[in-house]
N, C-alpha and C positions, 0 to 999 in steps of 0.2 A: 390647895390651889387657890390664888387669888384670883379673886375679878372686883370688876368695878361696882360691883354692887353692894360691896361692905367698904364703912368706912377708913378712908387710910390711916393709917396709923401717923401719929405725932413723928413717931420716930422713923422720919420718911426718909433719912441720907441714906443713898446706898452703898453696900459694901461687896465683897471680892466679888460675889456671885452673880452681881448685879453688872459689874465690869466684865466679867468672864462672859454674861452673855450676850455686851454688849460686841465685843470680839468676836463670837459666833454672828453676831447681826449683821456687821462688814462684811461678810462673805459673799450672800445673795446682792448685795447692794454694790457691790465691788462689779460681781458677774454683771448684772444686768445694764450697770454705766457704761463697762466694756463692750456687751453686746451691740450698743448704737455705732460703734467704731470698729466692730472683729472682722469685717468685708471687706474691709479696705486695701489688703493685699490678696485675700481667696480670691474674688469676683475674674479674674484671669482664670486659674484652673477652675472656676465652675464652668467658666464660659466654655473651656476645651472640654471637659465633660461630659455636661447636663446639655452644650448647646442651646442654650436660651435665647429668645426671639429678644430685642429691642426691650420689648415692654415689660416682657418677662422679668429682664435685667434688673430693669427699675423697681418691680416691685419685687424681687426678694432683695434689694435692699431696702424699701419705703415699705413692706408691711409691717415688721416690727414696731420702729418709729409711730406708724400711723393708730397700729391697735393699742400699744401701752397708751398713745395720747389719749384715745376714745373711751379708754375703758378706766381711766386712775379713778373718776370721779365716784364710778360704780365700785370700785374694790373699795373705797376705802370707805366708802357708805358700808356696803355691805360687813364689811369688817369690824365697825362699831358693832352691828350688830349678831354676827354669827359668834366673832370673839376673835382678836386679833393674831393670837398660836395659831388658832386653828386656820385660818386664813394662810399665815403664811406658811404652814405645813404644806395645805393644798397646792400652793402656789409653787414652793419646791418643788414637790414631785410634778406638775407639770410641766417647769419649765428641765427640768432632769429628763424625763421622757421626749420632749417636743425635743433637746438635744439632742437626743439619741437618733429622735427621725430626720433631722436636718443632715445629720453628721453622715446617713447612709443613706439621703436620697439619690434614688436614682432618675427621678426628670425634676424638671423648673418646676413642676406643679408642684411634685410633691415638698418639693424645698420652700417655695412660698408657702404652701398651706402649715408645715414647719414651724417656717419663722413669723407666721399667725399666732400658733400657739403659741411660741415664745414671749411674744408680745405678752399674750394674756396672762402668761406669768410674770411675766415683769410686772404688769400692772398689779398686781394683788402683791407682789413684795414690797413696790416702792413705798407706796403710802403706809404701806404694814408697819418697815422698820421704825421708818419715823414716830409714826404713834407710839409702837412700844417703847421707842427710848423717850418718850414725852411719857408715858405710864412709869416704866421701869424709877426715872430718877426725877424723883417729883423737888429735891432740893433744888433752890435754884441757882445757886452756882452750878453745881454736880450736872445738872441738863444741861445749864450753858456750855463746858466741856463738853459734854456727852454729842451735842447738837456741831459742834468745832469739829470736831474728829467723824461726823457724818458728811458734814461738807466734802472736808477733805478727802474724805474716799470716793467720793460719789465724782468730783470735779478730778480726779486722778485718775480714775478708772477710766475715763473717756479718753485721756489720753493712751494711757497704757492700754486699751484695746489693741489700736492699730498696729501698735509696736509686737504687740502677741503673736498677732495674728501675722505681720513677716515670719517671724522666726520660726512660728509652726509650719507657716506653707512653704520654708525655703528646707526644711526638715523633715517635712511629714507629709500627708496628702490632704486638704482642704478641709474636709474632716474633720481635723484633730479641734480647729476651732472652735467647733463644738461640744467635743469629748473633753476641753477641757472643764469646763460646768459641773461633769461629771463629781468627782471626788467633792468639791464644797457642797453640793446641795444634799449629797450622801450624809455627810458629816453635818449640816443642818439640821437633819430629817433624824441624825441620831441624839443630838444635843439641846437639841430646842425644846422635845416636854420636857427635860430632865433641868434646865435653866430657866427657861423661861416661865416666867407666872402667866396665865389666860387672864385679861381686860376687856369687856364688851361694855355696853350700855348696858345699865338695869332696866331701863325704861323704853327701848328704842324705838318704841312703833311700830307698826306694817309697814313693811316695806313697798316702795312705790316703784312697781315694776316698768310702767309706760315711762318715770324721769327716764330709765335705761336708753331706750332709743334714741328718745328728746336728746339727751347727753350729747350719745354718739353722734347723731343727725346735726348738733351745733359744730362739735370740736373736729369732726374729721373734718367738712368741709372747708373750713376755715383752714384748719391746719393745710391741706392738701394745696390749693389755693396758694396761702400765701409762699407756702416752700416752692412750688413752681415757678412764678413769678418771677423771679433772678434768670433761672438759668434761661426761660423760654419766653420772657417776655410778660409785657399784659395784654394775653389775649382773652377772648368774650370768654371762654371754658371756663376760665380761672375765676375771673370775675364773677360771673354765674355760682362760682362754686362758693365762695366768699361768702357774696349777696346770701344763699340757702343755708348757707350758716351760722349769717346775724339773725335770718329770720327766724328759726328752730332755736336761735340762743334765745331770743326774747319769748318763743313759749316754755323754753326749760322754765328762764327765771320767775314766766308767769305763775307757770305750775307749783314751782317751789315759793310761790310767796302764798297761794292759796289752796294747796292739799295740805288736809287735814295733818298726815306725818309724812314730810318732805324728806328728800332722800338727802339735801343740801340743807341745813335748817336757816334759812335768812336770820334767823337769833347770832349764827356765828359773828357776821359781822357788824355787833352793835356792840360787839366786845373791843372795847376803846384800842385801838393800833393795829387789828385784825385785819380789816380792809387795805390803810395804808399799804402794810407789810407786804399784803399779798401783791398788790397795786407796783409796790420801789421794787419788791424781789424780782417782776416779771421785768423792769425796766433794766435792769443786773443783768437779766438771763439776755436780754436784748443786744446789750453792748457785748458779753462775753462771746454770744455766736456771733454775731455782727463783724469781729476783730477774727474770729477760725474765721469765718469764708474768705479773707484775705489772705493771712499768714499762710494758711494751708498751701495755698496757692502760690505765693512767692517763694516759698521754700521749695517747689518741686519746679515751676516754671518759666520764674525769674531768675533763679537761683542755680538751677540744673540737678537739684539733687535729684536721686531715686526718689521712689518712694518709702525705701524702707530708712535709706539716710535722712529724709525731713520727716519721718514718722519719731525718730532717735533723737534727731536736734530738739524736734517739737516738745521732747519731755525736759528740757533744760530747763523753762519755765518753771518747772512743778518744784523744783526748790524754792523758791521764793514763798511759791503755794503754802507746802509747810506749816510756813512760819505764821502766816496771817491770821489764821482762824484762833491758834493758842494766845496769840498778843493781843489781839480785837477781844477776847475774852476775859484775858487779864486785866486790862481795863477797865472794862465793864464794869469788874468783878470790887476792883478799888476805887469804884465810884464815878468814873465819870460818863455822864450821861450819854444814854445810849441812842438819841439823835447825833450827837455831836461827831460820836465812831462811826454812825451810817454815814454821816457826812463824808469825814474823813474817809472814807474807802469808797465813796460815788466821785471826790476829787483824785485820788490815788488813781483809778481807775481812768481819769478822764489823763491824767497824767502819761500814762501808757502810750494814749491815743496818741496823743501829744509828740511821744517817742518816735509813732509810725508816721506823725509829719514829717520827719527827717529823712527817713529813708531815701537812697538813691538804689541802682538796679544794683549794687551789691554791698548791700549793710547786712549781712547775716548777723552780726553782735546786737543793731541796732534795734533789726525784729525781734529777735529773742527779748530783749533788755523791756521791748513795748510791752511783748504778749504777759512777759513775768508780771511786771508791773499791773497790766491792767487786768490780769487772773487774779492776781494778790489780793485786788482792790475791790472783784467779784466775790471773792471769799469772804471777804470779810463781811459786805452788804449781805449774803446770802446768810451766814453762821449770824448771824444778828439777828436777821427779821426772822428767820427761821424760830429762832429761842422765842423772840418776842410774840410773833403770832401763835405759837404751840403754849404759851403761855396765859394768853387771853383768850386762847378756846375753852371750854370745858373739855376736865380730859375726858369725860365720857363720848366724845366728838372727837379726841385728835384723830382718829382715820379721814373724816371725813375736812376736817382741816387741813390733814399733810396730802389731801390728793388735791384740793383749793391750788395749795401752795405750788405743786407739783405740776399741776396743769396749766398755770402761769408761767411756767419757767417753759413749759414748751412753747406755750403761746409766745411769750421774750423773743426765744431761740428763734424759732420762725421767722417772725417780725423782724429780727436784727437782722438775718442773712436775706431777708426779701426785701428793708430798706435799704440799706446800706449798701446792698451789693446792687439795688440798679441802681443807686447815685452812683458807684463804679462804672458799673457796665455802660451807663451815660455818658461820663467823663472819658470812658475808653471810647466808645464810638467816636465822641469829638474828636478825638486828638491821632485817632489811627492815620487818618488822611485817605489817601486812595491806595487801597489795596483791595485786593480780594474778597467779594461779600465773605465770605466764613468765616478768614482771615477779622472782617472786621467785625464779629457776632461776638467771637472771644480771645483769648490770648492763648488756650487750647485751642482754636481753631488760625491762629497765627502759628501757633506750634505744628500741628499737621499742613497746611499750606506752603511753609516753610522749606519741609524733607521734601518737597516734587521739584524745589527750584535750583536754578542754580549756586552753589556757593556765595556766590560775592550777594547775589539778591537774596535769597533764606538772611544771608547773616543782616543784611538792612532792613528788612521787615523784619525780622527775631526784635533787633535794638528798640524799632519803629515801638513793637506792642509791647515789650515790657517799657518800655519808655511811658506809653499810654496808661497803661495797669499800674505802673506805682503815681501816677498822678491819679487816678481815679482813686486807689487808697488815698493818698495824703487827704481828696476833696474828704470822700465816707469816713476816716477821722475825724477831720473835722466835725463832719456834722454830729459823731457817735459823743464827741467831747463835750459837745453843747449838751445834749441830752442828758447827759452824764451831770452837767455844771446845775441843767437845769433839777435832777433829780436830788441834787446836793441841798439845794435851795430848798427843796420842798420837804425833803428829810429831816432839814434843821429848825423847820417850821412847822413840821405838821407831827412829829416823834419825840413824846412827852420822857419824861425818865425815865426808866424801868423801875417797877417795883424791888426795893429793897427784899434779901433774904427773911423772912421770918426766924425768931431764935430759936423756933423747931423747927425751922425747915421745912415745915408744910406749907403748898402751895396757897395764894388767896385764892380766896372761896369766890373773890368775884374779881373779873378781869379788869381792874382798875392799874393805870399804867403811872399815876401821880406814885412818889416817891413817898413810902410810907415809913416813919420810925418805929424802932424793934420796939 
């Protein structure tokens, strides 16, 4: 059994058994991308069901979401030091069972409390896998692929959720949603001691129980906050919540610069492109949700689709997807510097945005051709800095590195659909004119205001608010493009080369990012 406490071997490339289980590793990571999107067509039959109140609603679909954000920083702390198998063992089987409860509750409570636990699994897998395939395939070609083909699962599986979850509830009973979990995490649970090697810290300290809450006390409130903010405005709740966020962030980070063994070790980011990476990847995850709270939207409201038809269209993107993360790799791989690629895919990506300038109230080619474009250009930013910051941690840290990484891309996410969508919702109030308060709150609520009218007037306010909405896109474009332009800039200024493969293969011993000869 390996762990990180002997030293690696010279002859670090991996082979079949190290691919095979990186194959087994996609599975859980596959599930748990899917799980932020599997509600998307259930939430109908739960509502006939379970009968959930308002609030209810909202939070069996925001606990999930809320616990994995709260809790990555603690799993993957934790997982340096328990030992990262065993972590994601545990993590299967709870998120296999919280399945099980979800899939047969029978009130809201019990389905939130549910998809709590789910969360908690999700959280102890996501940063799991990462690490492991930062442990598994220490050559660094071999992780840069290895790191490509996480991407891409992880950013496909959000799509391919919602798509799932039609087709089980137009087949099955709401349920199956969650029954489907079942079979990968089984087959996890049977292949992962038998592939996977155990990696922990040799050294890892006490573990520092109070960062735990400090953590959660930062990230929830923050996150909670700023994801509200769009749909409901800024109101003092929100703000307040924010506010108690930064404040608990600044005692985390207190604590983690001055306890003795930090659950976060501030040593991570003195590791030359460790900070940046974390820094550009969150600005990636920003633009990528930033461009979903639109598209999503035009495709079902501007557009007329269902939901299950712009749930299907939405996956046409994911071609392009594909391709990104193996090319941005290849590159790399043949030398050229790997600022230049981040560059290149924070312009590609602003590119996209570019595309959703054009739009009129029925370009379906033109949103597709945006979103491909500016996922493509995520991909790539994200499979890059991903390598690069898993690369300048120590591995005996990548857990607690890939949950860094991982809780930036929530924070992005967030931040993009909380900026960007009220520069929207802005640009909509302006331009709705005089209609209907609810009418003019949102294009959903032009949408319901609409069915009470008469024909000739529904279809003139219909026109009015998508009319509104795809200007309010074109402005949050814009602004998503600058950011993007501006992240370009800083990429190709601040992201030194990547160190050169060694002719063993074995990682450097110290996270030096200058380009060194074999």
């Amino acid at each position: 059994m390996a762990n990180m406490t002997n030293t690696p071997s010279t002859n670090s490339r991996a082979g079949r058994r190290e691919w095979t289980a990186l194959a087994v590793l996609m599975l859980p990571l596959l599930l748990v991308s899917m799980d932020v999107s599997v509600l998307y067509f259930a939430i109908p039959s739960i509502s006939a069901d379970l009968e959930p109140t308002g609030t209810q609603q909202l939070w069996i679909f925001d606990i999930y979401a809320f616990v994995l954000a709260g809790l990555l920083m603690t799993m993957g702390a934790l997982g340096d030091r328990i030992g990262r198998r065993k972590l994601l063992l545990i993590g299967a089987a709870a998120f296999g069972a919280a399945s099980v409860g979800a899939a047969y509750a029978n009130s809201a409570e019990m389905l939130i409390a549910a998809r709590a636990v789910l969360g908690i699994g999700g959280a102890t897998l996501m940063p799991t896998t990462m690490a492991l395939v930062r442990n598994m395939f220490r050559d660094d070609k071999q992780r840069a692929t290895a790191i490509g083909i996480w991407s891409g699962v992880m950013t496909g599986g959000i799509a391919l959720g919602s798509v799932m979850s039609g087709i089980l509830v137009e087949h099955f009973w709401w349920g199956s949603v969650f029954l489907v979990n079942l079979p990968a995490m089984a087959l996890l649970l049977l292949l992962a001691p038998v592939l996977l090697p155990e990696f922990k810290d040799p050294k890892p300290g006490r573990f520092d129980f109070l960062s735990v809450p400090l953590s959660m006390a930062a990230v929830l409130p923050l996150v909670y906050g700023i994801k509200e903010i769009p749909s409901e405005g800024i109101e003092p709740a929100y703000v307040a919540s924010i506010l108690a966020g930064l404040v608990f962030g600044v005692l985390f980070v207190r604590r983690q610069r001055t306890v003795a063994s930090p659950m976060i070790s501030p040593a991570l980011f003195r590791g030359r492109g460790f900070g940046p990476a974390v820094a550009l990847n969150l600005v990636s995850a920003f633009a990528m949700m930033g461009s979903a709270y639109f598209t999503t939207q035009y495709l079902q409201a501007v557009l007329g689709k269902s939901a299950l038809e712009a749930a299907l269209w939405a996956l046409a993107p994911t071609v392009f997807i594909g391709f990104a993360a193996p090319v941005a790799t290849v590159l790399v791989q043949r030398g050229v510097n790997r600022g230049t690629v981040v560059t290149v895919g924070f312009l590609t990506s602003a590119c996209g945005y570019g595309l959703l300038t054009l739009t009129g109230t029925d370009s379906l080619w033109t949103v597709l051709a945006g979103a491909g474009v500016l996922a493509s250009g995520a991909v790539i930013v994200g499979s890059q800095l991903t390598d690069l910051a898993l690369g300048a941690a120590p591995a005996e840290q990548a857990g607690a590195a890939s949950s860094l990484l991982e809780t930036g891309q929530e924070f992005g996410g967030a931040l993009g659909m909380a900026v960007l969508g009220s520069i929207g919702t802005a640009v909509y109030r302006g331009e709705i004119g005089d209609a209907p308060a609810e009418a003019r709150e949102t294009l959903g609520g032009a949408l319901a205001v609409a069915r009470h009218l008469p024909v000739r007037a529904g279809d003139a306010l219909l026109a009015s608010a998508r009319e509104a909405f795809t200007s309010g896109m074109h402005v949050a474009a814009v602004a998503g493009a600058v950011v993007l332009v501006g992240a370009a800039v800083l990429a190709l200024r601040g992201l030194l080369p990547h160190p050169a493969p060694s002719r063993t293969g074995a990682p450097p011993q110290t996270p030096v990012l200058k380009r060194r000869t074999g």
